[in-house]
Each structure stands twice: as C-alpha cells, then as structure tokens.
LUMNUFI-119759 format. One record per residue (C-alpha): z, x, y; residue number from 0. Coordinates in Angstrom, 2 decimals. Last residue first. Layout:
N
R;Z;X;Y;NUM
...
END
This chain:
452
R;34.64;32.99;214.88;451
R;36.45;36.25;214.64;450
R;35.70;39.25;216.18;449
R;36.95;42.79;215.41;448
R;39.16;46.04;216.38;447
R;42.09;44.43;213.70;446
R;42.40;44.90;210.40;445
R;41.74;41.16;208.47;444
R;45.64;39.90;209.69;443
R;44.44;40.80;213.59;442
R;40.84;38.89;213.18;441
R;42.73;35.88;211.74;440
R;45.16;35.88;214.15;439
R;42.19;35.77;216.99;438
R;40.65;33.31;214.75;437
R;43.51;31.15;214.93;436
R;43.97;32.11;218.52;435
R;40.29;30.63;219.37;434
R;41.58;26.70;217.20;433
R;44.61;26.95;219.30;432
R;42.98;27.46;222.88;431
R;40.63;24.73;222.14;430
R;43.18;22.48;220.53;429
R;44.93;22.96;223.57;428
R;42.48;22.22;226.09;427
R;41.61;18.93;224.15;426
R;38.59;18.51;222.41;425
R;36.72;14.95;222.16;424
R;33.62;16.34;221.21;423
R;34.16;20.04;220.40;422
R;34.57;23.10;222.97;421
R;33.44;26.74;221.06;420
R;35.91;29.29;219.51;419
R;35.97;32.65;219.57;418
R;38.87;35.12;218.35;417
R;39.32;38.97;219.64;416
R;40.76;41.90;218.17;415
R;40.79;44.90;221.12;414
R;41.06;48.57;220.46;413
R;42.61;51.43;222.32;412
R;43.42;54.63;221.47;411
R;45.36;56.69;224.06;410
R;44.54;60.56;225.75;409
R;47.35;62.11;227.33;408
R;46.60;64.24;230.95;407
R;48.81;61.86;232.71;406
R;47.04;58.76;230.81;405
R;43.34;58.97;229.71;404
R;41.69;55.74;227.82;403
R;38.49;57.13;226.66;402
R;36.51;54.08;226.16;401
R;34.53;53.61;222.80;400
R;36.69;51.33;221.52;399
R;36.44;48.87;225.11;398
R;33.17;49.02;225.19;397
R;32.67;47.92;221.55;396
R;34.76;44.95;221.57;395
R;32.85;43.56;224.80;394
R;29.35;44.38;222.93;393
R;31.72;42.18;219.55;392
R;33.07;39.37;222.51;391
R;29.33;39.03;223.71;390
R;27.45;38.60;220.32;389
R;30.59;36.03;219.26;388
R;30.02;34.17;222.32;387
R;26.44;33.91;222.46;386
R;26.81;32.99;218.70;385
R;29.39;30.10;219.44;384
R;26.99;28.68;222.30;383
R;27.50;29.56;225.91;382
R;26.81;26.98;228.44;381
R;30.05;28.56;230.03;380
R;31.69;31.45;229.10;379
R;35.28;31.02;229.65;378
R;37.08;34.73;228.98;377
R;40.82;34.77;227.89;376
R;43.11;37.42;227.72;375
R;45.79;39.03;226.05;374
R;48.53;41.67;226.27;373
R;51.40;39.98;227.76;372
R;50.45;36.71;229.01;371
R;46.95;34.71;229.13;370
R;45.44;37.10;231.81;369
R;42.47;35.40;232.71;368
R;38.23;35.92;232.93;367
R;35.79;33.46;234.15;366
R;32.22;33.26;233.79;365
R;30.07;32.18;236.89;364
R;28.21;35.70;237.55;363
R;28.16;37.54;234.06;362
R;30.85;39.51;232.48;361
R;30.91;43.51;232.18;360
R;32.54;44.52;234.90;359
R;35.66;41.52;235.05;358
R;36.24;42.56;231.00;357
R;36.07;46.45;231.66;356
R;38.59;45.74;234.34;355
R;40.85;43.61;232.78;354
R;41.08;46.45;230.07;353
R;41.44;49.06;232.70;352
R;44.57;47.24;233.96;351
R;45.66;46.39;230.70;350
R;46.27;50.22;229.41;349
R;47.20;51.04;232.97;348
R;50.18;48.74;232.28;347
R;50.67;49.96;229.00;346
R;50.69;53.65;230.42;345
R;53.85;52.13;232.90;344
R;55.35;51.05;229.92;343
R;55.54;54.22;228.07;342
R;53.34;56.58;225.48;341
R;55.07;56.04;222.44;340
R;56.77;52.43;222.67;339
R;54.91;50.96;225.33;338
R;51.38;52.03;222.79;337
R;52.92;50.98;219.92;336
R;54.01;47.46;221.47;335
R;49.88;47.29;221.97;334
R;49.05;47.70;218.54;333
R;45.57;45.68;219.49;332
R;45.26;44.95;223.02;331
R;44.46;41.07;222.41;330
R;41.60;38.87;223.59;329
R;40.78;35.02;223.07;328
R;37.27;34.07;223.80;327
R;36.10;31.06;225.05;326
R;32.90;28.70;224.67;325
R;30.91;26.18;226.79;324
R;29.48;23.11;226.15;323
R;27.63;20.65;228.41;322
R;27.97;17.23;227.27;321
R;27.96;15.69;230.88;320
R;30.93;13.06;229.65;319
R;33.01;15.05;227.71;318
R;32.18;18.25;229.30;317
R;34.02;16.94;232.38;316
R;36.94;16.67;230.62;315
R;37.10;20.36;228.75;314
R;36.74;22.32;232.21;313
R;39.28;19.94;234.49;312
R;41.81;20.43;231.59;311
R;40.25;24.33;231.31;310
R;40.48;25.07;234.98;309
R;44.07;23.92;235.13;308
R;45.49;25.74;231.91;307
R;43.50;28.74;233.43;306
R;45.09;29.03;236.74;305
R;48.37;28.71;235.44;304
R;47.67;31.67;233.05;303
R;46.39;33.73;235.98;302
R;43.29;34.68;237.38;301
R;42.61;38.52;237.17;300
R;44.16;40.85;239.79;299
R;45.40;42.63;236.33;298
R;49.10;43.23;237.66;297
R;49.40;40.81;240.24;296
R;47.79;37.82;237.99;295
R;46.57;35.89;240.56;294
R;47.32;31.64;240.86;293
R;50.01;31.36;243.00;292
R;49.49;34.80;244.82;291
R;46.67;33.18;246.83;290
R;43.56;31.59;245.01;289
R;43.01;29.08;247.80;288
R;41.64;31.46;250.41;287
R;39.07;32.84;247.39;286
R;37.58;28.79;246.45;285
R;37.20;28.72;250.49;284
R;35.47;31.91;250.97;283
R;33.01;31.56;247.80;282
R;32.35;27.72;249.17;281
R;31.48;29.41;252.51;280
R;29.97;32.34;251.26;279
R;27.35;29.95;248.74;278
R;26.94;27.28;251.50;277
R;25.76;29.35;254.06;276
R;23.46;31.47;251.77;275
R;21.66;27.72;250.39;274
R;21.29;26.90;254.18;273
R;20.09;30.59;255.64;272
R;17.89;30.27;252.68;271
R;15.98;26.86;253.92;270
R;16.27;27.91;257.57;269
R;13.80;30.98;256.88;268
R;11.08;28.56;254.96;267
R;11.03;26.27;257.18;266
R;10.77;28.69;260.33;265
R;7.93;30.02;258.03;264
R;6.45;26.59;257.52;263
R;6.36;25.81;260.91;262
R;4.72;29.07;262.24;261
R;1.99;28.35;259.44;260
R;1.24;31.09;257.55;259
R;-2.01;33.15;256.91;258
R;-1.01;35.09;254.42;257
R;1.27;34.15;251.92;256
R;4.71;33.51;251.70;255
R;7.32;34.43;248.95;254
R;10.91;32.96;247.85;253
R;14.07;34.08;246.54;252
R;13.27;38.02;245.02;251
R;15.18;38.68;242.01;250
R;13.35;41.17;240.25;249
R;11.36;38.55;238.36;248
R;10.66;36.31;241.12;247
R;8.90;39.79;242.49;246
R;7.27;40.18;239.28;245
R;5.88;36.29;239.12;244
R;4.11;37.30;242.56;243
R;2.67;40.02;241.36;242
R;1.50;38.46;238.19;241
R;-0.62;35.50;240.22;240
R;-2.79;38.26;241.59;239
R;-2.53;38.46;245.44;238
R;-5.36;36.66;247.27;237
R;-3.84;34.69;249.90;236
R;-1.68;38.18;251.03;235
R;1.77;38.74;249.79;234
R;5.23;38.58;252.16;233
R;7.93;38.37;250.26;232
R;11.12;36.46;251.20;231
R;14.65;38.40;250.06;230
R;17.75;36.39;250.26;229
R;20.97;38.89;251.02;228
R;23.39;38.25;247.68;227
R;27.44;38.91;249.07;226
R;29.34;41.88;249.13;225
R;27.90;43.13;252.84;224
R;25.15;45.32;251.08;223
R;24.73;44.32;247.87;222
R;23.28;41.73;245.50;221
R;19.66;41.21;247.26;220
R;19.53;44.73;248.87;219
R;18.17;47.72;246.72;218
R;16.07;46.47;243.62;217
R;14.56;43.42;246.43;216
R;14.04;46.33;248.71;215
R;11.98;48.35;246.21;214
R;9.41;45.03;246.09;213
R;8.37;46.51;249.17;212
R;5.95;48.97;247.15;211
R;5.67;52.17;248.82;210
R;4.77;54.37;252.14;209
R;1.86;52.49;253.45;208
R;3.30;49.03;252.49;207
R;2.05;46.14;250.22;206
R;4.93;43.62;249.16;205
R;5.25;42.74;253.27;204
R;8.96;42.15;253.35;203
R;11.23;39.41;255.24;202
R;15.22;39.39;254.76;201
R;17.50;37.26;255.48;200
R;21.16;37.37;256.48;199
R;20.62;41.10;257.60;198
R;22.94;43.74;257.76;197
R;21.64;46.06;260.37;196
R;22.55;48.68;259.60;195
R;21.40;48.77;256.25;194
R;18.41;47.15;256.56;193
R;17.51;49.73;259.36;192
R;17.73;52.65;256.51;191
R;15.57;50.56;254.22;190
R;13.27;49.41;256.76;189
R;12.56;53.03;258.26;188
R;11.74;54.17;254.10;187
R;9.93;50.89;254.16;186
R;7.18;51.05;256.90;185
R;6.62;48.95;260.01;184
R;10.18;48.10;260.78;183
R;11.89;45.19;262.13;182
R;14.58;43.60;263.87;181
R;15.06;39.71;264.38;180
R;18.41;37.87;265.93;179
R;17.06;33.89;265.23;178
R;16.68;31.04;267.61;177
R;13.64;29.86;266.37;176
R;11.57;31.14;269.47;175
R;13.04;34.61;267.88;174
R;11.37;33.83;264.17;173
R;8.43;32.72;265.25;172
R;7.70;35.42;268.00;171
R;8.54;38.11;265.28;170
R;6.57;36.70;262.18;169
R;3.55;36.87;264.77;168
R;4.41;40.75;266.27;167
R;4.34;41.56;262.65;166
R;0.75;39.74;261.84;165
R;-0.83;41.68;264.96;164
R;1.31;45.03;263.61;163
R;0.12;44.94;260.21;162
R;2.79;47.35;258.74;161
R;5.46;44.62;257.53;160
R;9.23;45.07;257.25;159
R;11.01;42.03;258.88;158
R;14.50;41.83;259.34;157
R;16.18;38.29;260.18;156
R;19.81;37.58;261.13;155
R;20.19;34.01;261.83;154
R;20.24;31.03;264.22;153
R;22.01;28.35;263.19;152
R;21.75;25.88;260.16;151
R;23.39;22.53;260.63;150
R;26.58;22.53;258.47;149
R;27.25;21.31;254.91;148
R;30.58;20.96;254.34;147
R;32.65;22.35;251.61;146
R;35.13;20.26;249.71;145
R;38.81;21.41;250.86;144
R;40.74;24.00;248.06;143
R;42.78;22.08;245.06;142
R;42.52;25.46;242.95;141
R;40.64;23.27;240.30;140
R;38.53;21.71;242.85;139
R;37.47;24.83;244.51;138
R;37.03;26.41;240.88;137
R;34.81;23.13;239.95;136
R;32.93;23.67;243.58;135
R;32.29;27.46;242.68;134
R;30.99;27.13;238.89;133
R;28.75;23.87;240.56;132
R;26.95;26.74;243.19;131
R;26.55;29.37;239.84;130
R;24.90;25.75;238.41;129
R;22.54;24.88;241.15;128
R;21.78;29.08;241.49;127
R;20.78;29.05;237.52;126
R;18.80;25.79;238.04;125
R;16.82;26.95;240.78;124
R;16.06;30.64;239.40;123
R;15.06;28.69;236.06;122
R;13.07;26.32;238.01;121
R;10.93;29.05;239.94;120
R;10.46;31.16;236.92;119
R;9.49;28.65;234.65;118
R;6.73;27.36;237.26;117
R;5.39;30.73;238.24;116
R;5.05;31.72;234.76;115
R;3.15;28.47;233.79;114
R;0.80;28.91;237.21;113
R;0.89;25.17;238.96;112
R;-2.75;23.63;240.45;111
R;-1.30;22.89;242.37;110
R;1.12;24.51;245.25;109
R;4.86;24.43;243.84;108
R;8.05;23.82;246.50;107
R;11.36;24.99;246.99;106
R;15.00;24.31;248.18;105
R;13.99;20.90;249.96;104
R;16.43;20.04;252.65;103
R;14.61;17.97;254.93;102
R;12.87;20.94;256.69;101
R;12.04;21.95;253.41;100
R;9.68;18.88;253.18;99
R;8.53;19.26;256.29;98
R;7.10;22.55;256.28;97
R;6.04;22.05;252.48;96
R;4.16;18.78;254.12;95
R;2.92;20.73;257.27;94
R;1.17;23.44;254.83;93
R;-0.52;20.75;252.62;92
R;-4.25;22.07;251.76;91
R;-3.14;23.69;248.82;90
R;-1.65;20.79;247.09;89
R;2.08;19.83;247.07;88
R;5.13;19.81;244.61;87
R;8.47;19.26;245.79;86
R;11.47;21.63;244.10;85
R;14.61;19.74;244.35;84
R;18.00;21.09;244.06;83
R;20.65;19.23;242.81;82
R;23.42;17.90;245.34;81
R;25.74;16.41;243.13;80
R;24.47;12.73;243.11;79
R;27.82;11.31;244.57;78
R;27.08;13.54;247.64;77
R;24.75;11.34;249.09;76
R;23.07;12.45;252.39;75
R;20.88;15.22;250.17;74
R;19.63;13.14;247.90;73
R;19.00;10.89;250.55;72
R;16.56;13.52;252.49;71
R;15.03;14.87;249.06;70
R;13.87;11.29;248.51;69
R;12.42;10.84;252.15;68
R;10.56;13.76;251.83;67
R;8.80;13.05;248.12;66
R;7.80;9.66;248.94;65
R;10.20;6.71;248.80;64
R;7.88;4.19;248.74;63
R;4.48;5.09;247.48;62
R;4.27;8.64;246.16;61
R;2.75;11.93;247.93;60
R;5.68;14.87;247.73;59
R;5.43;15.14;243.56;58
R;8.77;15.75;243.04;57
R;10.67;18.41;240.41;56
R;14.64;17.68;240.46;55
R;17.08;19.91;238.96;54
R;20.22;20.77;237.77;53
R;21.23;16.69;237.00;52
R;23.97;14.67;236.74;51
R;22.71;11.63;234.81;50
R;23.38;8.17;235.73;49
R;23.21;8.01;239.85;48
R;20.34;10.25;239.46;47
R;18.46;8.01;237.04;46
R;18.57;5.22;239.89;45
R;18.04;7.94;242.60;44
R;14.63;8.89;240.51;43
R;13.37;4.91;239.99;42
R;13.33;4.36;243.62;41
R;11.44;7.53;243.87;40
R;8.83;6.48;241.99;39
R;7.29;6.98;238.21;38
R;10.42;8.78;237.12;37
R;10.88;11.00;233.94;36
R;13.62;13.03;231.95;35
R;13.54;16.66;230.71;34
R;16.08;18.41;229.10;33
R;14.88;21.87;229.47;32
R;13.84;24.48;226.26;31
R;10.49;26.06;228.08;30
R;8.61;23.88;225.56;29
R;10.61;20.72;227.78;28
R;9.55;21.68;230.14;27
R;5.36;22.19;229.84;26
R;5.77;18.40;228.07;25
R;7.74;16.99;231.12;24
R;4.65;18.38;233.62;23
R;1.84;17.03;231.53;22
R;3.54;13.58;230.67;21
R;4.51;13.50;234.51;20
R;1.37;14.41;235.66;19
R;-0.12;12.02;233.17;18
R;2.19;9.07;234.50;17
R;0.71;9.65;238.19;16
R;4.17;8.45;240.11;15
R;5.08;11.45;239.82;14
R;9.14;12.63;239.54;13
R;10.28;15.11;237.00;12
R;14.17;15.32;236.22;11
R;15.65;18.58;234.86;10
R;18.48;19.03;232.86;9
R;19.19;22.88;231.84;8
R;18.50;25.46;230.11;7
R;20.85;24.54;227.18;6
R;23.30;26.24;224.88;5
R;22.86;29.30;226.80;4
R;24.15;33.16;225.35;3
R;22.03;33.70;222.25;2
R;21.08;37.02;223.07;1
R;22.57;39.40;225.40;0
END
C-alpha cells in the first residue's frame, strides 16, 4: 500500500571520522531517515538523552567510549528507550562483531558498506525497534509490569547444512553453548524436522542439494508456534552481494559467512534468542493484561475503553516525539436495516466478520476497536492522511465485495468510513470528532466511501 509512513525513521550516526559521518548521514537521509550526527560516544548518549531515537549506527573504533562500551550503557539505561544499534567494523574484525553483540549489539556492517545491504539492515532494525515500542505503549496503556531483560539461556537451534565437516562445527558450538541443537543435511528432512521440532532459532546453509534454503525463511519465520522464529543464513565468503540482500528481503534476520568464528556464531545465536525473548515476553504480558476489561466479547477486538486510553497516551506522546499517526472511523452502512430484516443475531455475524476482515487485513503494530454499535476505529501509526485514505478505500473494497451468507440468506454489506490525521496540539477528542465528521460526511454523500 502506498503512501503508508510519514517518516522512516530517526537514526543517529556515530564516527568520530567527520567524513564517515558526512558520507554515512548523506546515504540516510536519501533513503528518507532523520539523520543526526556524533563525533564520540560522549556526544551520542548526550543526543540520546534529547531525542528518542529508532536507531543508532556506530563506528566500533573511537576514543573514549568506543563502540562496545556505548552499546553496553545504552543498554543499562532505560531512559534512552533501548534503540537498537548496528556497529560498524572492517573485515578483519571477527572478535570485535563477537564482542560487540555480546554486549547487546543487534547488528553490525563490514566496510566497505553495500547501499542495499545498508537500507535493508536499518529498515528491518527500525521497523522491529518500533513493532517492540507498539508493545511497551499497549503494556503501558493496559497498566501491565515493564518487561525485564533476562540473561539469555540456552536455546533451541536447528541447523540445515549439507557440508558435514562445517555441520559437525556449527553443532559443537552451538551445544558447548548450552543450546538443544538438531539438524538436517538437506531441506525437504529440515522442513519436516523444523516442524517438530519447533525451533527458537534457526540456522540454514542458502545452497542445498535438494533446493534453495531461502524456502525456509517463506515457510517458518511468522509461523509455526504463533510467534516469528529468527532465521540466520548461512552463505559462503564469496556469495554475490544480491543474494544476501534477497534473503533480508524475504525476511531472513541475520546471515554468516563461511569461515566463522565459534565466538561470533555463539554471538550471533544469543543476539536473536535476546530480541525473541523480549518480543513473547512483552507480547505475553501486554495479552495477560487485556482480560475481559478491555475486549470487546462480541468482536474479540479491543474495546472502547481500551481505545480512549491508548489514544490519550497515543496523542501526548506525539506531541513531544512528533510522530504522527492517523485513524479511521468505520460504520456498517444501513446497519438497523440489516437487524430489522434479517435479525439481530445476523447483525452480530454481520460485525463479527467485519472485525475480522479489519484484524486480517491490517499490518503488525496497528490497532483495531469496536467504538460501539456498528463502528470501528483503526490507529495506523506513522501513517500519513493519504496512507490512510488508500488503506480505508482497499479496506472499503474488501468488505463490498464480500459475500456475507447468513442461514442460507445472502446480505449486502458496505462500510462508509472517515480519516483524519493527529494535529499539533490535538486532543483525543478533537481527533475522534474531526474522523466522524468525515465519517458523517461520507454517510450524507451515499455511503460505501471514504472521506478525508
């Protein structure tokens, strides 16, 4: 869908070589980031303690606070909201990514840095940072405990690689690490033991005998035990820079090459166990909170409570970060008609299948409530007003074209929506008023259409 982020995101670059920094800052800010600049680590926690921030790209060698030691107090002070930081290090610096992600580094760059491999890698960052900030602000909407980072234990690991020597390697690492590792040597016995198995991580040689292991990143990363399994490809030293951009593009979360350090692998390993640990625990606490308190029981949707909280908290904090977001305002069109001739227990299925269609077709971190009666309100956030009229109208669309079937009777529904987008200075109210304008104005203008 089009038009859908007001922003890419903030990003702070770290060097304390001002042309890297000039070099690196100009390459982000053509891929549409914010982009601000530090010559030295003191200066980064100084702009970190201003600006919240998605992102933070750091040279590892600086005087000072070098890149290590900066990811390490970033990461003991939760006042900075726990960005991720992507360190970047030279070919010839396997301990350095080992230790750097051993102090809670999500990533790191080799020089010299490919242009697809560098927009990739920071938009997947920034995109989890934010999905990971949509969970906290629910948490602390819904009044559930902070999460707590704990020390990574030993995980499930399965490996899928033919070269037996290099196998029985990745193995030995992996179990002297403390982790539970099975394995296969080709991908349709990988695919079936993956599924068993139910891995936390998973570890795949891109080149196998009987197919292409990028096939497990299509199959696994969002499914499986309900919750995203990391995928690490395994590519040789001299795979073409496009393969590994594809596998970033399908979703995979990191890739090693061949030879690797045992150190950096372990690294590597513990690194997503951390980021899936705190995803399913924050997910776990934000769901335990939800209850019947703040559920729509018909819909299973959140509720109109909910919503009145999330957008106060919502419509605050944009006032200071600046980071818009839009809502849509839904109505079952002629939806007394439809109680009235076909009952109220085909309305209800009417609005159950509506709330469905609306859950389905939304994206990760955008949140859909039952207003009352027959509408409903989506938050998009970092949406601008034509992301949210181009979704609302596709949304608009699916719903007309639905057959709506009830004991054996076939029912016409339509939905009339009204966007609005959060303004300086906005209240949650004058938010909510300014979208049911439009959604009144859709209605008096025939209905089955979008208003912004």
């Amino acid at each position: 869908m089009p038009g859908r982020a007001v922003s890419k995101g903030r990003v702070l670059v770290v060097d304390d070589e001002p042309a890297n920094v000039t070099l690196m800052a100009a390459r982000l800010r053509a891929f549409g980031y914010e982009v601000h600049e530090a010559a030295s680590g003191e200066e980064a926690l100084r702009l970190l303690r201003q600006w919240p921030m998605d992102l933070v790209l750091s040279d590892v060698r600086m005087p000072g606070i070098d890149g290590c030691e900066l990811v390490r107090r970033i990461r003991a002070d939760a006042s900075l909201g726990g960005p991720p930081v992507v360190l970047v290090t030279g070919y010839d610096g396997p301990e350095e990514r080992a230790q750097g992600l051993d102090a809670g580094a999500d990533d790191f760059l080799t020089k010299p840095i490919q242009l697809p491999e560098l927009q990739l890698r920071v938009h997947a960052q920034v995109r989890l940072h934010r999905l990971h900030r949509e969970l906290r602000h629910r948490g602390r909407v819904l009044g559930a405990p902070a999460a707590v980072d704990e020390p990574v234990r030993g995980g499930r690991v399965f490996v899928i690689e033919d070269d037996v020597q290099w196998s029985a390697l990745l193995i030995e690492t992996l179990r002297t690490a403390g982790h539970e590792v099975e394995s296969a040597v080709d991908l349709r016995t990988g695919i079936a033991g993956i599924a068993r198995f139910e891995p936390d991580v998973i570890l795949v040689d891109l080149k196998l005998p009987d197919g292409d292991g990028s096939e497990v990143i299509r199959r696994f990363h969002h499914v499986g035990t309900g919750r995203p399994t990391p995928v690490i490809v395994v590519v040789t030293a001299a795979s073409d820079e496009e393969e590994k951009v594809a596998c970033l593009r399908l979703g995979a979360d990191d890739f090693v090459a061949k030879p690797i350090s045992p150190m950096e692998l372990v690294a590597r390993v513990a690194s997503q166990l951390r980021r899936l640990s705190a995803a399913v625990l924050a997910a776990s606490q934000v769901e335990r909170a939800i209850g019947d308190a703040y559920t729509d029981p018909l819909t299973g949707l959140y509720n109109r409570r909910y919503l009145d909280a999330d957008l106060e908290r919502r419509v605050g904090a944009a006032g200071v970060s600046g980071e818009g977001f839009a809502i849509a305002l839904l109505d079952v069109d002629h939806f007394k008609r439809i109680n009235d001739t076909w009952g109220h227990a085909a309305g209800d299925a009417v609005l159950r299948t509506v709330a469905q269609q609306i859950r389905a077709f939304l994206r990760t971190g955008d949140l859909e409530c039952r207003y009352g009666g027959e509408e409903f309100v989506i938050v998009l956030p970092e949406t601008t007003m034509e992301g949210a009229t181009s979704l609302a109208e596709t949304l608009r669309e699916k719903v007309a074209a639905h057959s709506f079937v009830f004991q054996g009777e076939s029912i016409p529904v339509t939905i009339s929506v009204g966007c609005a987008l959060v303004q300086p200075n906005d209240a949650a109210t004058e938010l909510i008023q300014r979208a049911d304008e439009k959604l009144y104005e859709a209605k008096r203008s025939g209905r089955n259409r979008v208003c912004a």
